[in-house]
VOBA-1610 file (N, C-alpha, C; in pm, whole numbers, padded with zeros to 5 digits, always signed):
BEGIN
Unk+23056-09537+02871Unk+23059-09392+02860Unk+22920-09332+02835Unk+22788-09427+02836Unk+22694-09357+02799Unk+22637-09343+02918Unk+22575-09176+02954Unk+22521-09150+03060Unk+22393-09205+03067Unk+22301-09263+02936Unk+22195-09297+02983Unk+22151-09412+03038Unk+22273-09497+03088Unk+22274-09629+03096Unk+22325-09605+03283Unk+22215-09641+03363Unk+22241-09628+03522Unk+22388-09671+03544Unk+22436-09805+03523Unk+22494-09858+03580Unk+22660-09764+03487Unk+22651-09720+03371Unk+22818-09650+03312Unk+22788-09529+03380Unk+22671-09443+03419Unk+22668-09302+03462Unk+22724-09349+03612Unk+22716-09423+03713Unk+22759-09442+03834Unk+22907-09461+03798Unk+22951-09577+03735Unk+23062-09605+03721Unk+23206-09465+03699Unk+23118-09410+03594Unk+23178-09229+03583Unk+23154-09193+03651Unk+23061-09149+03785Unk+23105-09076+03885Unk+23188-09118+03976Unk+23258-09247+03974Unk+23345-09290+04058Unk+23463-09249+04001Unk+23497-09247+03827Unk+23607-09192+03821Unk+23628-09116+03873Unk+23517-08972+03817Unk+23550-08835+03794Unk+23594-08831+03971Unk+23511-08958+04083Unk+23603-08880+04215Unk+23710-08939+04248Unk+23753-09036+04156Unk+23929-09087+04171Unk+23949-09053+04023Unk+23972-08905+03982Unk+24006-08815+03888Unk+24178-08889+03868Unk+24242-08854+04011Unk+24404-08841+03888Unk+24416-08912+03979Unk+24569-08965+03965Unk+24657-09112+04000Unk+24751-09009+04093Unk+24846-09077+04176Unk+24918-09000+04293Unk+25050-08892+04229Unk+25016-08923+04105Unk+25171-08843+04064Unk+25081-08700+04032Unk+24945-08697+03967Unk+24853-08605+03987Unk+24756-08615+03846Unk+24844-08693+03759Unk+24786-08714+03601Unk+24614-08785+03639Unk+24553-08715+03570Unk+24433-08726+03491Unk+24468-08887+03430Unk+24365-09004+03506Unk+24417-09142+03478Unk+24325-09157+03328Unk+24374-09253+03250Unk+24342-09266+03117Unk+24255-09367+03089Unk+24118-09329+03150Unk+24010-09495+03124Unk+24001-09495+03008Unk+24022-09342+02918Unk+23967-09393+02798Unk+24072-09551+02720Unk+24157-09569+02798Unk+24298-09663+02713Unk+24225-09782+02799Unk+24220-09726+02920Unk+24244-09873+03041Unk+24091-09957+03066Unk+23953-09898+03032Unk+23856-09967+03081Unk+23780-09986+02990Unk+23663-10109+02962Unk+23602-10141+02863Unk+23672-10212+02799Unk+23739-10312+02837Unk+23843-10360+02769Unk+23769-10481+02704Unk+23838-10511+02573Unk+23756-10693+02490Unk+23870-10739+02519Unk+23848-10920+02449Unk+23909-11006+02482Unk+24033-11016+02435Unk+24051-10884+02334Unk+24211-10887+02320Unk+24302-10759+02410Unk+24186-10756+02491Unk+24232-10576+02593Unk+24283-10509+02557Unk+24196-10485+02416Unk+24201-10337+02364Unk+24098-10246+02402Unk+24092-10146+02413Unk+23976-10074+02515Unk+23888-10028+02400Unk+23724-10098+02434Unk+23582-10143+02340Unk+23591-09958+02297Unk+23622-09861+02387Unk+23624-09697+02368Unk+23748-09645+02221Unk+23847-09688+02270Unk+23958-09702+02126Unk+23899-09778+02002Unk+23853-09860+02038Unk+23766-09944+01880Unk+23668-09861+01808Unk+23585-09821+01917Unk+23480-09741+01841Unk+23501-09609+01819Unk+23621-09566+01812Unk+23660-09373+01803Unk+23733-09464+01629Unk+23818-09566+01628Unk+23886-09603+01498Unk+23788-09626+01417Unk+23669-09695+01470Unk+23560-09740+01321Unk+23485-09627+01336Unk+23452-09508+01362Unk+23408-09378+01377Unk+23426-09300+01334Unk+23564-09343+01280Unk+23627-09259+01175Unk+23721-09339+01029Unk+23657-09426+01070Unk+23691-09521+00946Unk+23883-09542+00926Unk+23902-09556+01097Unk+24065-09507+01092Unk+24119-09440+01008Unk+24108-09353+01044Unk+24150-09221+01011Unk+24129-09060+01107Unk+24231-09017+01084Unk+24264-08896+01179Unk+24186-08848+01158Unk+24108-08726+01261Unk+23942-08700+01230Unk+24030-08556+01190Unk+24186-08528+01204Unk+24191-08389+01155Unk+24228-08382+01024Unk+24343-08472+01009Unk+24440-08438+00878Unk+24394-08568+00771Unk+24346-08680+00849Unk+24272-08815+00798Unk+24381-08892+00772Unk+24501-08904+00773Unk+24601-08990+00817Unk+24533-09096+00877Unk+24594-09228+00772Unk+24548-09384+00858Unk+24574-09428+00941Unk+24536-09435+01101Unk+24592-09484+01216Unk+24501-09608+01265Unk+24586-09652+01359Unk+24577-09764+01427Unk+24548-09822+01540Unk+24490-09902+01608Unk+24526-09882+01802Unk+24654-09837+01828Unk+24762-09873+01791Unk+24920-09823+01822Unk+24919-09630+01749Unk+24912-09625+01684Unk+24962-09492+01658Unk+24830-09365+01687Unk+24729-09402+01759Unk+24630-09250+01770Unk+24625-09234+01939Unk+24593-09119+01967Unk+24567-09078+02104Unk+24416-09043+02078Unk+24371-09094+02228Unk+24204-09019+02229Unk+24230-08868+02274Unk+24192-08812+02141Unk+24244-08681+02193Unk+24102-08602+02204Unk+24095-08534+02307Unk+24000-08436+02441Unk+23981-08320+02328Unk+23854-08283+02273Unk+23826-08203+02164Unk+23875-08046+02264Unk+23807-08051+02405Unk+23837-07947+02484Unk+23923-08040+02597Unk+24075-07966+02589Unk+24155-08056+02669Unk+24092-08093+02803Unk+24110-08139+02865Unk+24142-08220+03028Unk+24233-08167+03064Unk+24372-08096+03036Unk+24426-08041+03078Unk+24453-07923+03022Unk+24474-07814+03103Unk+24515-07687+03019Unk+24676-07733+03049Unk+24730-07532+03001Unk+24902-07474+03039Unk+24885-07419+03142Unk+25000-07350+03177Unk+25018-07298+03307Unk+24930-07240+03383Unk+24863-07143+03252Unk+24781-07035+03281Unk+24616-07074+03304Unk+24591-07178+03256Unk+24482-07220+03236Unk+24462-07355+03256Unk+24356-07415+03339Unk+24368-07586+03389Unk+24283-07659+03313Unk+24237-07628+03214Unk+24134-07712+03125Unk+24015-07749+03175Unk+23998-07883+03131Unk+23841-07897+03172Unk+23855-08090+03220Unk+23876-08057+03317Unk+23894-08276+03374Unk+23787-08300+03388Unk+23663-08240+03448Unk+23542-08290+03408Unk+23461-08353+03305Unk+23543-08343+03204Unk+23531-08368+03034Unk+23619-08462+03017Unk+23662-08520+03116Unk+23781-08642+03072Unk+23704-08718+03018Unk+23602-08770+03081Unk+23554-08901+03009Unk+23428-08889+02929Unk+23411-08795+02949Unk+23306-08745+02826Unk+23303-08815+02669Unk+23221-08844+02644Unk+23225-08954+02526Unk+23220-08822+02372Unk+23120-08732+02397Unk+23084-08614+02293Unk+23234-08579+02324Unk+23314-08543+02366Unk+23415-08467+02380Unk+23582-08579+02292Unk+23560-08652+02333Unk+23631-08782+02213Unk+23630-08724+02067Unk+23796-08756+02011Unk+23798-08789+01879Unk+23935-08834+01870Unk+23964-08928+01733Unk+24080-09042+01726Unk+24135-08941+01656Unk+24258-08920+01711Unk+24398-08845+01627Unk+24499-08884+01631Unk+24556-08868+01540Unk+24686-08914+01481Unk+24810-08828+01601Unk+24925-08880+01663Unk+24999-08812+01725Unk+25043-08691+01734Unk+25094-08710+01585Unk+25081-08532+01519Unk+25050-08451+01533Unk+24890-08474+01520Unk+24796-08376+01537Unk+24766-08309+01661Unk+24751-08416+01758Unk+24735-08390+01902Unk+24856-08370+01981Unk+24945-08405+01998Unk+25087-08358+02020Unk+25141-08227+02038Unk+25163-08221+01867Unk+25264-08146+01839Unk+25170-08006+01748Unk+25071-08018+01696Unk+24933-07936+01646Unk+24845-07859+01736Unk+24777-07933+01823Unk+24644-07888+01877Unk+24691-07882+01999Unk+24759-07978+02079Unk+24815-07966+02236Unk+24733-07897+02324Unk+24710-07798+02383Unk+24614-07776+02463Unk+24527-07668+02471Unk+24520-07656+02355Unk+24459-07543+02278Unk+24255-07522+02394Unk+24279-07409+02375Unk+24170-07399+02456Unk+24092-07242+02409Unk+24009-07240+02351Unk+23886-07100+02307Unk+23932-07000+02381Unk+23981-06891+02343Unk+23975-06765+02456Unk+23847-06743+02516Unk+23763-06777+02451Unk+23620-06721+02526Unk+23575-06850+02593Unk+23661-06935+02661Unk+23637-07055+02705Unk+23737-07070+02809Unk+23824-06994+02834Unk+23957-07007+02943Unk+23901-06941+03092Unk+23949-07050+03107Unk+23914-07012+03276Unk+23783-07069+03344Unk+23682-07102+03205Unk+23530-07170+03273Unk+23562-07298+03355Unk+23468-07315+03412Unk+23416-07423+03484Unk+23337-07477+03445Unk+23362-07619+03321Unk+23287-07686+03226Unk+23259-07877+03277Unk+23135-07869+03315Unk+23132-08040+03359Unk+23032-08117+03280Unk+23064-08233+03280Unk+22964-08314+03219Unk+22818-08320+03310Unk+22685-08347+03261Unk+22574-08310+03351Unk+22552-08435+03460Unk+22648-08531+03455Unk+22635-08636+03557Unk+22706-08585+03710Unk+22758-08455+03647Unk+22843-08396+03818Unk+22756-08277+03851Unk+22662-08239+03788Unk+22546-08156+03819Unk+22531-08088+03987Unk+22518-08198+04066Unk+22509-08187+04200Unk+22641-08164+04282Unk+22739-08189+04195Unk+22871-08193+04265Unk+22930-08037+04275Unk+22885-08010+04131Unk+22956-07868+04127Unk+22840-07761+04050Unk+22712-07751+04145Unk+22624-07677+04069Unk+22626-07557+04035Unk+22762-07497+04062Unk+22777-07351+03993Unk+22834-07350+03847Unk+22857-07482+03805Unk+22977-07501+03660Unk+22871-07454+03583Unk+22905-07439+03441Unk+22870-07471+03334Unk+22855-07641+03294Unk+22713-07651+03267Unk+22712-07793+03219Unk+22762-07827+03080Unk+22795-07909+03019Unk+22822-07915+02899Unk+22749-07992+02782Unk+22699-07862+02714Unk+22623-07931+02593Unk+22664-07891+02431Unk+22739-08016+02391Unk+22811-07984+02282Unk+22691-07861+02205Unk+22642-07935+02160Unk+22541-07814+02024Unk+22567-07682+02094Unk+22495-07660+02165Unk+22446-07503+02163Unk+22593-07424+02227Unk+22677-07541+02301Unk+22850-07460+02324Unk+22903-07394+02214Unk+22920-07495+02105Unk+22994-07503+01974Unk+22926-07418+01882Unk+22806-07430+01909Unk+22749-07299+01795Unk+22746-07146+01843Unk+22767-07166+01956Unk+22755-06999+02046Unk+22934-07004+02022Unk+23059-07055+02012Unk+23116-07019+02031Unk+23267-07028+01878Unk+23295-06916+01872Unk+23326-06889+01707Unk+23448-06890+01733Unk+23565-06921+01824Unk+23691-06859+01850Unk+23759-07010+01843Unk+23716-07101+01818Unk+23706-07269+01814Unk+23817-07319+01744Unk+23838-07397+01688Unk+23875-07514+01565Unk+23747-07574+01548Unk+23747-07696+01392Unk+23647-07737+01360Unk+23653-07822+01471Unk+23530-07931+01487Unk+23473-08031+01534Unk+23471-08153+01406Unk+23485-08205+01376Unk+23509-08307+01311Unk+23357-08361+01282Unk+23339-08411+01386Unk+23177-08512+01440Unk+23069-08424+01455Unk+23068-08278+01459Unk+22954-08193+01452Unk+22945-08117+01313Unk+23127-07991+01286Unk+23020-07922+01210Unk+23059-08000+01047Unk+23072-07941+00962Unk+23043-07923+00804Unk+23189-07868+00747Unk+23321-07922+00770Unk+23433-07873+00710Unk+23442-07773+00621Unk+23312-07816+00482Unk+23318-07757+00384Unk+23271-07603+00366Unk+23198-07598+00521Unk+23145-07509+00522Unk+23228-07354+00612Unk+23357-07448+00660Unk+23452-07338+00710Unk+23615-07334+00623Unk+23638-07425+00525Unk+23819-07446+00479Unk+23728-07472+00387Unk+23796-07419+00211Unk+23761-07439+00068Unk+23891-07490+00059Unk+23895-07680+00008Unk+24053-07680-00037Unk+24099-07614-00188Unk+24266-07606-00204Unk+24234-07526-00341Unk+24338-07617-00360Unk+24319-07699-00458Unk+24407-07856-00551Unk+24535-07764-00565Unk+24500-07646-00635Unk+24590-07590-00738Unk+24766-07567-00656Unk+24734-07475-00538Unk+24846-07458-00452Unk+24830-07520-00312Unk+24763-07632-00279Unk+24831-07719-00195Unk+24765-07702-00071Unk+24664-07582-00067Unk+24617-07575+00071Unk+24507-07512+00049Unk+24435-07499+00233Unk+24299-07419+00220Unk+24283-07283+00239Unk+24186-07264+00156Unk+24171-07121+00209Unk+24001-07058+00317Unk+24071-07042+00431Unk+24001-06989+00527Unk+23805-06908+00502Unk+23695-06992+00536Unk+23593-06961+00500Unk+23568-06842+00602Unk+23614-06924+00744Unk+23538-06894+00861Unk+23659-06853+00926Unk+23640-06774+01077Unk+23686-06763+01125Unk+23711-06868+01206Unk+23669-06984+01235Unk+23671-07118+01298Unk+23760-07176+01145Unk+23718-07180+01059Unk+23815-07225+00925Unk+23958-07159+00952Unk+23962-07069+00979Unk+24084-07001+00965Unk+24166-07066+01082Unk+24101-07053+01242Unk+24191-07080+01309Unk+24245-07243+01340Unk+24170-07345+01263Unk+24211-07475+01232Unk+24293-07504+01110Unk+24294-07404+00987Unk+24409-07410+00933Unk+24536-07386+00993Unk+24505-07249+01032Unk+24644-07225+01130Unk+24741-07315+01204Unk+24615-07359+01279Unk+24685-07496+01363Unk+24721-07642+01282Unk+24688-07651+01207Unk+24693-07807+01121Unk+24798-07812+00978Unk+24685-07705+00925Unk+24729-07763+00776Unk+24798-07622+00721Unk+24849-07536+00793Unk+24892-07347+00720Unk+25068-07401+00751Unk+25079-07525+00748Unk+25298-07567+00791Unk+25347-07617+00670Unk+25494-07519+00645Unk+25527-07632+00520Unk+25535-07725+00456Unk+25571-07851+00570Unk+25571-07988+00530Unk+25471-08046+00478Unk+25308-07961+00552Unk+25213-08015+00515Unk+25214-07966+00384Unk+25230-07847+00311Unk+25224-07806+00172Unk+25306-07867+00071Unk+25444-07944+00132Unk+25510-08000+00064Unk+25452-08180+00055Unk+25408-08198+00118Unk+25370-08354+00153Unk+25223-08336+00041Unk+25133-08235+00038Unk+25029-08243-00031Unk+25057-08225-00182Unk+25181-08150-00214Unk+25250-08135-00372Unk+25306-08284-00394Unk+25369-08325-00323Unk+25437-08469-00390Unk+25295-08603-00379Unk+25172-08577-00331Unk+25088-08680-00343Unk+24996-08600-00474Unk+25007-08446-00466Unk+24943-08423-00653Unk+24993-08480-00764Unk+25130-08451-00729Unk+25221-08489-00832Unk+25144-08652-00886Unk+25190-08724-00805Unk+25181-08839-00749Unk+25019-08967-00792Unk+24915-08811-00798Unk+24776-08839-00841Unk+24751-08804-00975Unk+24849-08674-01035Unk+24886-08641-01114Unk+24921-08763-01302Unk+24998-08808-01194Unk+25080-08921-01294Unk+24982-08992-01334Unk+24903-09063-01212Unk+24821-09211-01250Unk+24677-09145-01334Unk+24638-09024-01344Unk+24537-08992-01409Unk+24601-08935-01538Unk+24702-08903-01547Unk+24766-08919-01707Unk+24792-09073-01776Unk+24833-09135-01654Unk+24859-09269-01725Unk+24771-09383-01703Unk+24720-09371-01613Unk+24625-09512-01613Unk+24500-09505-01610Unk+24427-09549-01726Unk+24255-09554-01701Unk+24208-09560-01582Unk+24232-09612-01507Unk+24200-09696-01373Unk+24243-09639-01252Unk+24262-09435-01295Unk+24373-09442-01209Unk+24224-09410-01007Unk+24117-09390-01110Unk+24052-09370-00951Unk+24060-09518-00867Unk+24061-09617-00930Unk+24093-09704-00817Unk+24232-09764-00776Unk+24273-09691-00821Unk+24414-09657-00776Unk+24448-09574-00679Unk+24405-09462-00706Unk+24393-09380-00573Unk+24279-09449-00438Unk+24215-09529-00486Unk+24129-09589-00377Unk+24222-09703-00256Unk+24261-09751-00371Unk+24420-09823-00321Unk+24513-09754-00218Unk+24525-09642-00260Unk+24637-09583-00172Unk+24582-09504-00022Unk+24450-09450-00112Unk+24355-09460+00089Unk+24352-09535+00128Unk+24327-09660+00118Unk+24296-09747+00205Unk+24449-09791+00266Unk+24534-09772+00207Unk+24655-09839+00263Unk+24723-09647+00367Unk+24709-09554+00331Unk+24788-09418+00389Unk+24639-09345+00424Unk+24534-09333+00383Unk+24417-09246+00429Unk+24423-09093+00380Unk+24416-08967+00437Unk+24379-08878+00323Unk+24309-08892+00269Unk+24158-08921+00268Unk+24066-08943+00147Unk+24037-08790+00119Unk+23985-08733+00205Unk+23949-08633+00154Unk+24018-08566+00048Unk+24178-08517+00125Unk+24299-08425+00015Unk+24276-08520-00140Unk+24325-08715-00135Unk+24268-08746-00254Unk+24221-08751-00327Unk+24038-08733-00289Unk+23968-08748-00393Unk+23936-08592-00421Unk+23980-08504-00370Unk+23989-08329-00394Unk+24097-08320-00545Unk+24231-08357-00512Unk+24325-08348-00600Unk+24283-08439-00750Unk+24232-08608-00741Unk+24187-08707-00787Unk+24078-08632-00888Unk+23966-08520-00820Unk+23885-08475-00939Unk+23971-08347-00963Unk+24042-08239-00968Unk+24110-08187-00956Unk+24189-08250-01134Unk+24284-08333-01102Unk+24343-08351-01217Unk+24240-08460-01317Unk+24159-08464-01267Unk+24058-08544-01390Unk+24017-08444-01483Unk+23984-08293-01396Unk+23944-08184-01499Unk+24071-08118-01572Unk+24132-08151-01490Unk+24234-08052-01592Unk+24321-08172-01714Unk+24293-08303-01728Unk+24294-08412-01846Unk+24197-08399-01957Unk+24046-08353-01849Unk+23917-08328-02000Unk+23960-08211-02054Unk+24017-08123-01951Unk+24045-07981-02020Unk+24189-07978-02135Unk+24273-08070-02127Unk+24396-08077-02212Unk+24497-08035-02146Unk+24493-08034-02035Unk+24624-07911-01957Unk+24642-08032-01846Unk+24641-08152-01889Unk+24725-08242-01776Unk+24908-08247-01736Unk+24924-08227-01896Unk+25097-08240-01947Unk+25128-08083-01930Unk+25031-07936-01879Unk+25139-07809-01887Unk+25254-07842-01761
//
């Protein structure tokens, strides 16, 4: 997937011109090529240790079996809109998500101020020299109508989590519209109360309880929500208000 390497930049332009398979789907090298000796695809390995398996949205622990390489700017749009297949194999455009997220969350979410372009990677330059080429930085910073980026920007600097009631509150207008999509659903507010609770207990009861909670990332993931809630009820133990 790296363009600066002659022989993967040729190889991608052969996809991008056997783009889709006869039924019409956008074929999936990111699953099928680069494969190691257990033919798992070398591209799936390095999106899981990239993110330390874990969902680059919600951080849910996944696996080769349970994540999709999910297209930061789809490959495919909806009806109305055809996405961007030029970006299929785009490596900057990659990130490991949990089903969930990409599924049934983000699906084919696409920038209003981004619908309808003609966006290619710069190895099709000559193919389609009227597109827009694509260069993450200066796209992503010119364009505010987004979700976060995981691998570029600064989370902290668009969603403030708040321990207290279970969710974030919106910095940015890019903060805002990735809560919306992710983390603004009940279940998620109810799923983040029963793991306070939960973080709750072991920092009332067990000295030990931060590596305890280290324990339970490594086995479910969430680090972030963890160690948010984890200092969260550590202060409110120095403060005396663990047991209100």
């Amino acid at each position: 997937m790296n363009n600066e390497i002659e022989g993967s930049r040729k190889q991608k332009i052969k996809f991008y011109e056997n783009l889709r398979s006869k039924d019409g789907k956008i074929q999936p090298r990111w699953n099928s090529t680069c494969l190691d000796t257990d033919k798992i695809s070398k591209i799936r390995k390095k999106l899981l240790e990239m993110s330390d398996n874990a969902c680059a949205f919600c951080g849910v622990r996944i696996d080769n079996k349970s994540f999709d390489v999910e297209h930061f700017l789809p490959k495919d749009g909806d009806k109305k809109n055809e996405g961007f297949p030029y970006l299929a194999y785009c490596w900057e455009n990659y990130l490991p998500s949990c089903e969930t997220c990409n599924q049934n969350h983000k699906g084919t979410f696409i920038p209003q101020s981004l619908k309808n372009q003609a966006i290619i990677e710069d190895i099709l330059q000559t193919k389609f020299p009227q597109a827009q080429v694509y260069h993450q930085q200066s796209l992503l910073n010119s364009t505010t109508d987004r979700i976060i980026e995981p691998c570029f920007d600064n989370p902290d600097e668009h969603l403030a989590f708040i321990a207290e009631f279970f969710s974030y509150q919106p910095i940015t207008e890019i903060g805002r519209l990735t809560n919306q999509m992710f983390f603004n659903h009940k279940e998620v507010a109810q799923k983040w109360e029963t793991l306070s609770n939960f973080i709750k207990k072991l920092v009332a009861n067990y000295p030990n309880a931060q590596e305890l909670v280290n324990d339970y990332i490594n086995l479910h993931g969430y680090e972030f929500i963890c160690k948010k809630l984890l200092e969260y009820w550590q202060n409110e133990k120095q403060a005396g208000r663990i047991n209100r």
